[in-house]
C-alpha positions, 0 to 999 in steps of 0.5 A: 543580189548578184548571185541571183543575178547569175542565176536567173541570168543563166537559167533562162539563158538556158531556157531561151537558147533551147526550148524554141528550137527543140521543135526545129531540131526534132523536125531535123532529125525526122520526128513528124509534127504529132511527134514533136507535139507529143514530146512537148506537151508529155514534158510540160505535163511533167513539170507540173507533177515535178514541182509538186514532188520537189516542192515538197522535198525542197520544204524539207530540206536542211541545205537547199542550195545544194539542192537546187544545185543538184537538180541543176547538174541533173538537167545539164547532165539529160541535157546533153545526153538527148543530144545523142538519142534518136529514137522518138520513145527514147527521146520522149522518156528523156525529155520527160526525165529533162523537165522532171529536173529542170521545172522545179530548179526554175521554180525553186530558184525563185523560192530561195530569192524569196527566202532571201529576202530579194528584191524579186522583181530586181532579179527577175527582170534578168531572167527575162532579158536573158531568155530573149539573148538565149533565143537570139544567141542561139538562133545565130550560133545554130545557123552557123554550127548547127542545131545541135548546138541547143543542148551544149548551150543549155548543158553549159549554162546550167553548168553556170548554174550549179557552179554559181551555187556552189561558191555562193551563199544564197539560199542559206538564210533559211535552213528549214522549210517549216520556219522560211519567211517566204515558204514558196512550197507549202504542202505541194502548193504554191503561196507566194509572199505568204508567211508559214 
């Protein structure tokens, strides 16, 4: 369980310290309200088709960890590169590259608990927590640093993340997404607690 700890902990550490200030750092940097509107909703549009794709793949996959692990490097890795972007087309396109990562690692997450056999909502519950510290944290640390303190702390985090997954053992109890007791994907579509 502490693995899935650090995870949900880090995860939405992540997602709390970056996603309510976005909003306020694209204003910063000169982007009007339908901008900024048009960066958010394009990237929330994209996750919906993101966990589709990976969900499918996710099902398929014979290590599974690896393969979170490797959507997490991912978004840390757009992350911190939208740091240095300015344009609004750039910025739109990578932001939609950053949610085409990051939704199914959230998401594909909870299915390795599941697959586990965790207590769901004994891990879940840190994800909440660690979403409002993010917001708090970040909230505080921007007003010393700066706004652009969001991508480092979302980078970092997911760094967290990947490293986690890579010394731990979760998401190693199922192998095959044909025989996962809990099969959170199936065929694109989401069945949570269903037998496959």
């Amino acid at each position: 369980m502490k693995t899935y700890i650090v995870l949900y902990t880090f995860t939405y550490a992540a997602l709390g310290a970056f996603l309510p200030l976005i909003g306020q750092y694209l204003r910063f940097i000169g982007f009007s309200g339908a901008q900024i509107g048009s960066v958010v909703s394009a990237g929330t549009a994209v996750a919906i088709f993101a966990n589709i794709f990976w969900g499918k793949l996710y099902n398929r996959s014979e290590n599974k960890k690896n393969f979170v692990l490797k959507l997490s490097l991912a978004a840390a890795s757009v992350c911190v590169c939208l740091y240095f972007v300015d344009s609004y087309v750039i910025f739109l396109l990578a932001f939609c590259l950053l949610y085409f990562y990051q939704a199914p690692a959230v998401s594909l997450i909870d299915a390795m608990a599941l697959e586990d056999g965790q207590s769901f909502g004994a891990v879940r519950k840190w994800g909440a927590l660690s979403f409002a510290f993010g917001v708090f944290f970040a909230g505080k640390l921007a007003d010393i640093l700066g706004l652009h303190v969001i991508f480092f702390l979302y980078g970092g985090c997911f760094l967290v993340v990947a490293f986690n997954l890579l010394i731990s053992g979760a998401g190693l109890k199922n192998t095959s997404g044909a025989s996962s007791e809990f099969g959170i994907f199936k065929n694109g579509k989401l069945h949570c607690g269903e037998k496959t």
